[in-house]
N, C-alpha and C positions, 0 to 999 in steps of 0.2 A: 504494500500500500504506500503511495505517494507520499509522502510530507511535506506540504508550502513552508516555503523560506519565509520563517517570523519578517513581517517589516519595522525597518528601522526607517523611517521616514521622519521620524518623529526625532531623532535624535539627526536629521539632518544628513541622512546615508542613503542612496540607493544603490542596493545588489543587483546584481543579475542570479541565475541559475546556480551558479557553482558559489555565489555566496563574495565574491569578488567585487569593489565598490569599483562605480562602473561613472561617475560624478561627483566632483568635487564638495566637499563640504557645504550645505549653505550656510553663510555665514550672518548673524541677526545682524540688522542696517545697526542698532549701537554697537556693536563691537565695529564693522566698519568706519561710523562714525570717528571713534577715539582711535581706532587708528590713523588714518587718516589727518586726524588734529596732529598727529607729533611727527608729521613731516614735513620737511621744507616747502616753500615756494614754490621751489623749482620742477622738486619731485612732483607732487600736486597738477601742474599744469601737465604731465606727462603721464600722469594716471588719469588724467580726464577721458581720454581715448579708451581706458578699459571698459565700459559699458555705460548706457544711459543712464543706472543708477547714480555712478560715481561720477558720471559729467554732471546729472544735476543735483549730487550731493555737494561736491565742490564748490559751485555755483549759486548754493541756496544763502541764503540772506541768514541763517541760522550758524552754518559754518564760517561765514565769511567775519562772521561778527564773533563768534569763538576765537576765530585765525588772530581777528584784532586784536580780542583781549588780552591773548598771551605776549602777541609783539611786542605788547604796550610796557612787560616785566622785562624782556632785553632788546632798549631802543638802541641805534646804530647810527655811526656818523654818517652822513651824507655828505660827500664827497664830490665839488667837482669841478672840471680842470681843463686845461685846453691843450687841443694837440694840431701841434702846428704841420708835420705834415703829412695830414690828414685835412687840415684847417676845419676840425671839427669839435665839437665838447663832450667831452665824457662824463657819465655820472658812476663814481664806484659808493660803497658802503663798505663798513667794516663797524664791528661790534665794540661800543663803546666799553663794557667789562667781558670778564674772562671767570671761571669759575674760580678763580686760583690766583686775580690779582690784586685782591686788598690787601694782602697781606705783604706785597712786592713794591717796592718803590722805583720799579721798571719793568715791564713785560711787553711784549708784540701782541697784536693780532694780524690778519690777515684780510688784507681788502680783495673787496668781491665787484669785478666788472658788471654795471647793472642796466644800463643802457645809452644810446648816443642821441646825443641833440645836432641834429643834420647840420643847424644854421651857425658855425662859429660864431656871429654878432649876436646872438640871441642873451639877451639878460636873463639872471634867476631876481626873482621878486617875489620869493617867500614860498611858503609852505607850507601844508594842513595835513595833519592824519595820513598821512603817506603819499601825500600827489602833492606836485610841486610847479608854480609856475613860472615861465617863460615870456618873456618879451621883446620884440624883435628890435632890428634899428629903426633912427628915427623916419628912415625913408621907407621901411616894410615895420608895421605895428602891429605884426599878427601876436597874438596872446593866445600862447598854447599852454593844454596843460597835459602833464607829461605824469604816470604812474612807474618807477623804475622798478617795481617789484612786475607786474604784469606786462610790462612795457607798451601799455596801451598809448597813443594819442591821439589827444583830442584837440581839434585846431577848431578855436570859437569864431564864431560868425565876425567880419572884418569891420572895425573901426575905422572912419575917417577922420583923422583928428583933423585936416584942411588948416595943414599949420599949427595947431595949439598942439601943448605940450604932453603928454598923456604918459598915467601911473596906473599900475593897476596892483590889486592883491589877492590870495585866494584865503576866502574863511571858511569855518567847517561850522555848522549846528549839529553839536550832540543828540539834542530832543527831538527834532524831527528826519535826524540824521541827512545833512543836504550840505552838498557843496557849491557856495555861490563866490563867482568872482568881482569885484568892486573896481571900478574904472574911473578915472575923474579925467578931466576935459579940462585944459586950463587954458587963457591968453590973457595973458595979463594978470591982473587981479583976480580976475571972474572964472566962476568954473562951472559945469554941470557933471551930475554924476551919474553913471548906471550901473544898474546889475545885472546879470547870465548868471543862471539857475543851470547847474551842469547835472543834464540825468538823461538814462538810456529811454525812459518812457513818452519824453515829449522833446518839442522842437527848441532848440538851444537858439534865444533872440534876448536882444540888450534892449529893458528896458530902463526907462530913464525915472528917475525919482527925486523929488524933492527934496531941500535943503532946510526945512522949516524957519532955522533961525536967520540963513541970509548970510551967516558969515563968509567972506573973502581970504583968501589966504593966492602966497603968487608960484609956491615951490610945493612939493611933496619930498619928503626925503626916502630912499630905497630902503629896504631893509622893516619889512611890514611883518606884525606879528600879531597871531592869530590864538587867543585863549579865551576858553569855556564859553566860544561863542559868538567873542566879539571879535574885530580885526581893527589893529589899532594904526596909526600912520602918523607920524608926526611932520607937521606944516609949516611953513615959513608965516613970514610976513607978521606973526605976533608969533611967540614962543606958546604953541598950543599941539599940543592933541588930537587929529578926527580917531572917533569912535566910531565904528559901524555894526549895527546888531546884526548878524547873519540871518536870524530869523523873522524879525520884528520887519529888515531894512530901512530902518532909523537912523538919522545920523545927529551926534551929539559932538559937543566941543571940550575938552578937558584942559583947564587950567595947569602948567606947569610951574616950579620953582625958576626961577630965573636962571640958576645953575645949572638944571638940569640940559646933558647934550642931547638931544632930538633923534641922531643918525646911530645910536647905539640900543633901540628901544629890543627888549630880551623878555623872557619870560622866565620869572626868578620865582620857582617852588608857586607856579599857579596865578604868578599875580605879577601885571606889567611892571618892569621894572630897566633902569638904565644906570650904564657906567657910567662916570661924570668923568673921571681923569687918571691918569696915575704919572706920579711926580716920586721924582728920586733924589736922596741926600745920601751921604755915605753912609747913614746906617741904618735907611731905612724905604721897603716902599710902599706908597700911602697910596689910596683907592678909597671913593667915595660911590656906595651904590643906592639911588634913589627904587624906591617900589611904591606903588601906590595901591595901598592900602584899601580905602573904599573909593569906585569909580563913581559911586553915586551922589556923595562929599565931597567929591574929589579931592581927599585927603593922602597926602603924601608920608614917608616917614624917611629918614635920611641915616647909614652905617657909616660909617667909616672904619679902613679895614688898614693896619698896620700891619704890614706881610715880613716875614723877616729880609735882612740884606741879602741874605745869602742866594735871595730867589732876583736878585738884580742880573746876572746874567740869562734870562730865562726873560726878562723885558725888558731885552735888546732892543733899540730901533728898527733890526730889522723885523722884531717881530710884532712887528704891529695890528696883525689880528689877535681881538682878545673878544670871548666870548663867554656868557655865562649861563651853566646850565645846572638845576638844579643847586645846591650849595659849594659849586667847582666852578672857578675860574680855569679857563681853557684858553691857553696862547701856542700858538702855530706860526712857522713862517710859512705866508704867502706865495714864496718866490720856489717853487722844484726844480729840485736841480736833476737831470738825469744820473749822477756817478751817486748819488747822496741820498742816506736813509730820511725818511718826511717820519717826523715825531712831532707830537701832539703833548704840550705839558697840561694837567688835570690839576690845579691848584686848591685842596680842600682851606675854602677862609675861615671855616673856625676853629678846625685842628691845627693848620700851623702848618699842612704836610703838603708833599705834593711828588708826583705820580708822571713818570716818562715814558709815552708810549709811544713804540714803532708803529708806524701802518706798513706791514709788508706787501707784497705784487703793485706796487704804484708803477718802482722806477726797475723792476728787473723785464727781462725776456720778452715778448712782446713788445711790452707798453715801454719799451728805454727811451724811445725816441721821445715822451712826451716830457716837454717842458713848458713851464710860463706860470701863471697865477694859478693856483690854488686855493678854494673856498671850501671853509670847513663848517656844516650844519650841524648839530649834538642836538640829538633827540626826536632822530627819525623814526617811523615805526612802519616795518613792513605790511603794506594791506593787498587782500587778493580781489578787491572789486573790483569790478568795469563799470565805467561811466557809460 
């Protein structure tokens, strides 16, 4: 008498006759899922091909926002540099910590080629939650926005400035999750502003929005920085502030200290804040960092930081980028040299201590050939959305 082969289907088996699994495991979509979470970028984009589940796993608005949250615990420099002949721009990243370097008062990591900006004249003009924007010369003013984790882009609808001067920024809203980019029109005194609303579901057009209070200003300064929401720009012609709410698209004016420098504006521990100066005597060097406190008061509060001597060769003249990220002062030289390691000093202001990091693959094999300025961003975070 025959006996049927007990099924295992329930445990995720199918037999054939001799009892032989004849099909891969199924695997339940959560165990997929978590797997999936603890792999790169890179991996991810190349497992999208293994079946529709996994392309639209990948893809779902549930994953992508997991992808974010962990990026958000190891953020990465962004990195980026011009290569002459090529006459093109490069964007690399590399991992601002290491598992193993707090305890080191030198360690490397390893920069990661992440994508190219075709236009050498193209400006960077800031950056939101992992997409980063672009602005062209004053004779082409296209405003692209560039993703170097997915290497998506996006080239916005064309501006004619017709002679006036043009600034733009990109902000992010947490709460209704949207990336919108802010444009101003200047000649002269006078300006008008717009916004582009950047999303896969509708048509990408600029429109233009009011200024309620009227105020004039003649300059924008580069270097626009984008927290919990707002994007902030600091303006000529009086020592002031534009505020722009990403979600509201409201604009508001903030009073500054007179001291306060405008083209340094940072995001210090969540809250706008800038470097005023740093001044050398032979035994000491001094740093003044303004943060503002409440943006609704517009209430300021003022540090000053007495670093020790010892860290005067480390703010050299030539090293004239200094950036602040988190409670680390970050000074780099600008200038790459092709024969020469590019390090990055990490200056903790309240310890007292401070931290020499290599970026390896800039200037080996491949990439020797590139020389010229170098821009150094702290506190990138990789994201796997498309716009």
């Amino acid at each position: 008498m025959e006996h049927s082969q007990p099924s295992l289907s329930r445990h995720g088996l199918d037999l054939d006759q001799a009892g032989n699994c004849t099909a891969a495991t199924t695997i339940p979509f959560d165990l997929i899922f978590e797997i999936l979470s603890l792999l790169p970028a890179k991996s991810l984009f190349r497992f999208q091909s293994v079946s529709k589940q996994w392309f639209s796993t990948i893809r779902s608005k549930s994953f992508v926002d997991s992808f974010q949250t962990r990026s958000k615990t190891r953020p990465r420099l962004l990195l980026t540099l011009y290569r002459r002949d090529a006459e093109k721009k490069l964007i690399f990243s590399a991992p601002e910590h290491t598992d193993d370097d707090k305890s080191s008062s030198s360690f490397s990591v390893m920069a990661r080629y992440d994508t190219t900006i075709s236009d050498a004249d193209d400006t960077f003009y800031g950056s939101a939650n992992g997409f980063v924007c672009f602005i062209g010369a004053r004779c082409d003013p296209t405003i692209t926005i560039y993703n170097p984790t997915t290497r998506q882009v996006v080239k916005l609808p064309e501006v004619k400035p017709n002679g006036r001067y043009m600034n733009a920024g990109l902000g992010y809203d947490p709460v209704e999750d949207q990336y919108k980019v802010f444009c101003v029109m200047m000649f002269g005194s006078e300006q008008e502003h717009f916004v582009c609303t950047l999303s896969s579901s509708q048509k990408q057009e600029w429109r233009r929005i009011e200024n309620p209070l009227g105020d004039n200003y003649d300059y924008v300064y580069s270097g626009q920085t984008c927290i919990d929401g707002a994007l902030y720009s600091g303006v000529g012609l009086q020592i002031r502030i534009v505020r722009f709410d990403v979600r509201s698209e409201k604009i508001e004016f903030i009073k500054t200290p007179e001291e306060l420098y405008l083209p340094s504006l940072i995001n210090y521990k969540g809250k706008l804040g800038s470097v005023k100066y740093l001044c050398y005597s032979s035994t000491e060097v001094l740093m003044t960092l303004w943060v503002l406190e409440d943006a609704g008061k517009q209430e300021w509060s003022r540090m000053k930081f007495v670093l020790p001597y010892q860290w005067e060769d480390v703010f050299s003249p030539t090293l004239s980028r200094v950036v602040i990220h988190g409670g680390e002062l970050m000074v780099f030289d600008p200038c790459l040299q092709s024969s020469e390691p590019f390090y990055v000093w990490c200056c903790d202001l309240n310890k007292k201590s401070i931290r020499k990091v290599e970026i390896r693959g800039l200037t080996d094999g491949h990439f020797r050939r590139i020389t010229g300025e170098m821009l150094c961003y702290p506190g990138h975070i990789e994201n796997i959305r498309f716009l």
